[in-house]
Residue, then its C-alpha position, 0 to 999 in steps of 0.5 A: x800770877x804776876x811776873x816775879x820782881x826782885x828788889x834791886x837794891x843796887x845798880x851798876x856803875x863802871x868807875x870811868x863813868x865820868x870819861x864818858x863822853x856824854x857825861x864829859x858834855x854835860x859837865x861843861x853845860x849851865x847846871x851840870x852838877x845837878x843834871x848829872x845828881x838827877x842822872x844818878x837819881x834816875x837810875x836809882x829809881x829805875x832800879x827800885x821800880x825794877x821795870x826794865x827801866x820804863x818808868x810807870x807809877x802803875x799800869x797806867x800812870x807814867x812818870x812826868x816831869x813834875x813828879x819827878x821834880x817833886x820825887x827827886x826835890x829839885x827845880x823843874x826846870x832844871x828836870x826838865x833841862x836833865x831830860x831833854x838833855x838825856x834825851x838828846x844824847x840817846x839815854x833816855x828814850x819818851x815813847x807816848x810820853x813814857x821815859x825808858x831807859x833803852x840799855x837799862x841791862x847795862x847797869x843791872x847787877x846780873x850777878x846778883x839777880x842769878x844768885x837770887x833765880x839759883x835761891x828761888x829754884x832751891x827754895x820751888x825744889x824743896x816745896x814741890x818735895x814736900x808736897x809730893x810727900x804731901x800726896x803720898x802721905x808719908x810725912x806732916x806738914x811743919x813750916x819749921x822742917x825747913x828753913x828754906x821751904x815754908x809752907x801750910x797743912x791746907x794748900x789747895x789745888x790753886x796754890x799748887x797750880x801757881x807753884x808751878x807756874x813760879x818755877x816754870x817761869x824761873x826756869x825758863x828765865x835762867x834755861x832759855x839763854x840761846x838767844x833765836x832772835x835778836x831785838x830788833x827783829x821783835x817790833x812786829x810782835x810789838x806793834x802787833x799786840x799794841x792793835x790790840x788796844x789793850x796795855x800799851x807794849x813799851x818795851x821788850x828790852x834784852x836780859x829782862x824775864x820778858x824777853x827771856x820768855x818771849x824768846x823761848x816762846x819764839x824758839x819753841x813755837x816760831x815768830x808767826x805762831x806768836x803773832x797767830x796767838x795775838x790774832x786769836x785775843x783779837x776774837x776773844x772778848x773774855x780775854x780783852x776785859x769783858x768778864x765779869x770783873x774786868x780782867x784783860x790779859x797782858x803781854x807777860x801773862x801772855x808769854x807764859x808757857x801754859x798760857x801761851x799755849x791755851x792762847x795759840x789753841x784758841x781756848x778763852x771762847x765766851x761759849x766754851x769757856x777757858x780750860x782749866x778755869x771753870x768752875x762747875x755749878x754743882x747745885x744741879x745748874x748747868x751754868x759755868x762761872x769763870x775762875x778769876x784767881x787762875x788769871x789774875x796778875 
């Protein structure tokens, strides 16, 4: 599954914004009405993107100035006048031709997103009830029981599998707040999975799922057993896109509990095949086929 993503509807601005310094230079510069309107802008569609403040279109397509141009209806000149000037003043950073914002968390409303983790574990409570009365057959299924939980007579193995990994996800998010390294210290595990050739690692920034995840796993199985697993996917070409429908593996389906550990143990091997992620031949073949779902997103 893919790493949840809440819409932000809304982003944060502290009321003396315009006493900043930076904004204070900007105002005394040529067009500094519509280089700050492009400012706001940027911030507005970072916050639709909900992308720890990296604008990427998708996997593989970054935001250029001539988008932005477009998306934001003004000239390009002057966006390209507004980013070299954010630029200069630290706030935005262009890795490899991507525009990141690097202290993105300050203006994410945090209160909000906590209200809708403390929603979402309700709701994944609530489901994994029902389905264990499920089990034990002492209730029927009716999506109208409750209002908070919906859910279908038929689920299957894999539904209940990715309930799983919703609610470990969460809940890693919201418990693993003691923090046991600090950002600065995560570039090896950057450049480290960045040798791997696979999707570019832009950003691990703070208080965003990623880093929640990653710092658990840091804390749970150490530095160096994270850089060991990003060896292992060096010699696993079923993880880095040779499969039979292209699938390669990234860094927030890495850092996942259940699949992290798989990674560190070494699974994924072209020989023996992925654990929990074979499907058995049951016509009498002795031939294995990969179960994609269990990877996808």
């Amino acid at each position: 599954m893919g790493e949840v993503k809440w819409k932000v509807k809304w982003i944060k601005i502290v009321t003396d914004i315009f006493d900043d310094e930076k904004i204070l230079l900007i105002e005394n510069m040529p067009e500094a009405d519509s280089i700050i309107v492009i400012w706001f802008k940027l911030l507005c569609l970072a916050g639709k993107m909900n992308n720890s403040g990296v604008f990427m279109l998708n996997e593989k397509i970054a935001y250029t100035d001539e988008m932005l141009a477009t998306i934001f209806r003004r000239p390009l000149n002057t966006v390209r006048l507004a980013i070299n000037t954010f630029q200069q003043f630290g706030m935005i950073e262009v890795i490899d031709n991507v525009i990141t914002i690097p202290n993105w968390s300050k203006h994410q409303t945090l209160d909000q997103l906590e209200e809708r983790k403390e929603y979402m574990r309700e709701y994944m409570k609530g489901y994994r009830e029902k389905q264990k009365l499920l089990a034990t057959g002492e209730c029927k299924v009716n999506s109208k029981t409750n209002g908070n939980v919906n859910s279908k007579a038929n689920v299957n193995s894999l539904d209940i599998e990715e309930d799983k990994d919703i609610d470990i996800d969460i809940e890693e998010d919201i418990d693993s707040t003691t923090e046991v390294v600090s950002s600065n210290k995560l570039q090896p595990i950057v450049d480290k999975w960045n040798s791997l050739n696979l999707n570019k690692l832009i950003a691990i920034n703070k208080g965003t799922i990623r880093y929640k995840l990653l710092n658990a796993r840091i804390k749970e199985y150490g530095i160096d057993n994270i850089l060991k697993a990003i060896e292992n996917i060096e010699t696993r070409p079923f993880l880095k896109g040779q499969n039979k429908k292209g699938w390669t593996i990234t860094f927030d389906w890495f850092v996942k509990p259940n699949n992290f550990i798989k990674v560190l143990e070494g699974n994924y091997t072209d020989k023996e095949g992925v654990n929990g992620g074979i499907k058995q031949n049951t016509e009498g073949s002795k031939k294995q086929e990969y179960n994609f779902s269990k990877y996808e997103g």
